[in-house]
C-alpha positions in Angstrom: 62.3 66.4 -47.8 65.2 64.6 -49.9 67.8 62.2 -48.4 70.7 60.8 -50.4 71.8 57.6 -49.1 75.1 56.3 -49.4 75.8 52.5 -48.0 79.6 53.2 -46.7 82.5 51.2 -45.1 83.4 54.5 -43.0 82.3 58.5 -43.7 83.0 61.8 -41.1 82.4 65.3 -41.2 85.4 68.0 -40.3 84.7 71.5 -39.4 87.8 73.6 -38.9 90.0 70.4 -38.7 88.4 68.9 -36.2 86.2 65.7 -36.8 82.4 66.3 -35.5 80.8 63.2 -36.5 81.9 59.8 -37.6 80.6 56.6 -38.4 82.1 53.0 -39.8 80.0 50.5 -41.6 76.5 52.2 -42.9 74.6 55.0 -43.8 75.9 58.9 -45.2 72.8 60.6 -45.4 72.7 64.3 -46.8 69.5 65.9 -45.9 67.7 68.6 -47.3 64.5 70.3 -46.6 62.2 71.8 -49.3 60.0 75.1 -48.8 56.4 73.6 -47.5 58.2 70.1 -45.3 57.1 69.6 -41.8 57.7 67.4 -39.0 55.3 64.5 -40.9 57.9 64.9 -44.0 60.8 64.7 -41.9 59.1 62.1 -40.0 58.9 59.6 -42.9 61.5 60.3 -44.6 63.6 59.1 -41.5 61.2 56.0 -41.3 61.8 55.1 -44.7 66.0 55.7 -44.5 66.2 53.6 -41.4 63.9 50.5 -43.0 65.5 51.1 -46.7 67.0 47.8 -47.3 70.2 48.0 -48.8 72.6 46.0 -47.3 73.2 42.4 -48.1 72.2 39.2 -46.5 73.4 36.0 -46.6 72.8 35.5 -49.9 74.3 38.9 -50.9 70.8 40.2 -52.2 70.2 43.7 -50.9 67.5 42.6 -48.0 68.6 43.8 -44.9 67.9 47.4 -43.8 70.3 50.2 -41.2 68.0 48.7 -38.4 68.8 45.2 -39.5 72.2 46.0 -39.5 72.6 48.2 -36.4 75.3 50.4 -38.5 76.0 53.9 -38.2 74.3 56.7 -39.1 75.7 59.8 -40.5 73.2 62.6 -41.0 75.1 65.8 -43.1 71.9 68.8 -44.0 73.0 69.9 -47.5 70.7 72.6 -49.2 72.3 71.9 -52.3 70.0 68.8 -53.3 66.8 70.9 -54.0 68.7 73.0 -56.4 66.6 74.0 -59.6 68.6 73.0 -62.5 66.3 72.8 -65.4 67.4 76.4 -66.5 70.9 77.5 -67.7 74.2 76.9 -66.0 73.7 78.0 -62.6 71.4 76.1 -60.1 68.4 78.5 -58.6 68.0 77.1 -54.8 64.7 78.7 -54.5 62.7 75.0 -53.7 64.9 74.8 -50.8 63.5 75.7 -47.3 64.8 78.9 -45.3 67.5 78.5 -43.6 65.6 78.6 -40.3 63.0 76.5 -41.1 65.5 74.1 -43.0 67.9 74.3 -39.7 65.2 73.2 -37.4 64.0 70.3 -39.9 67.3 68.6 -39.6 67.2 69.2 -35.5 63.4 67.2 -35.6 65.4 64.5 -38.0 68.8 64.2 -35.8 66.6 63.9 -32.4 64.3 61.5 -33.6 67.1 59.3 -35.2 68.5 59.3 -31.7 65.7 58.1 -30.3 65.3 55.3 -33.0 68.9 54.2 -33.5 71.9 53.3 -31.6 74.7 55.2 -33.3 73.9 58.7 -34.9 76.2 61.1 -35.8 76.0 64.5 -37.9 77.7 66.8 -39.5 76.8 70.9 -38.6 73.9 72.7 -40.2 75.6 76.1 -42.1 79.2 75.1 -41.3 81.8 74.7 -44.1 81.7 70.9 -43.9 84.7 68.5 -45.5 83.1 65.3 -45.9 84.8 62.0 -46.5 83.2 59.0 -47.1 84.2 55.2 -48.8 80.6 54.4 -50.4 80.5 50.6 -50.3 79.4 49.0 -53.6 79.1 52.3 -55.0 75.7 51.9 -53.8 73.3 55.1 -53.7 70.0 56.1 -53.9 67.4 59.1 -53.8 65.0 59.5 -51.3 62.1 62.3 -51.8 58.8 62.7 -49.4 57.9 65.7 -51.3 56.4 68.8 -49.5 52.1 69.0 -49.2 50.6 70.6 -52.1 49.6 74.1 -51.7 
């Protein structure tokens, strides 16, 4: 599975103009599942997101992680991160995991973050999403708990 974390002032989701999911000071995180991820994948990427220590602490070195913090969480699934792009000039999606497979990932993600962490929100698996987001810093990082070999 692949996360991209964004440490933000504020980020939400809309979907048909309306605003599904919202969170101030924290994390954006845009989830994707690759062909071959199970629940222990999913499992640690989440572990790993909510201990990642990238806020700062008193002495403004990055030390202190979402739990630490007790900011929001923003989970958004987005296929598009396991996009092939070492060929030509259009990205082959193909390491991605099927739809239903994918859509059911980020369910086991969202549920368990709920039961780890105060405030979750999400944005909607399939939906034509318009996310907004002020990344504080810019601060941003790659996240990967790559799928068991065949």
């Amino acid at each position: 599975m692949i996360a991209l974390l964004q440490r933000v002032s504020h980020a939400s989701v809309v979907v048909d103009g309306l605003t599904i999911g919202a969170i101030e000071a924290g994390l954006l995180v845009l989830l994707c599942a690759e062909k071959g991820d199970t629940d222990k994948q999913a499992d640690a990427l989440l572990s790993k997101l909510l201990a990642y220590r990238v806020f700062s602490d008193s002495a403004g070195k990055m030390n202190l992680s979402l739990k630490d913090t007790a900011g929001g969480l923003l989970l958004v699934p987005q296929f598009t991160l396991a996009a092939d792009t070492n060929s030509g000039t259009r990205p082959s999606f193909t390491p991605a995991a099927a739809p239903a497979d994918a859509t059911r990932l980020f369910d086991h993600v969202v549920a368990q973050a709920r039961q780890r962490h105060p405030t979750v929100a999400t944005g909607r698996f399939g939906a034509d999403m318009q996310v907004s987001l002020t990344n504080n810093g810019p601060v941003t990082f790659w996240l990967q708990v790559p799928p068991p070999s065949p």
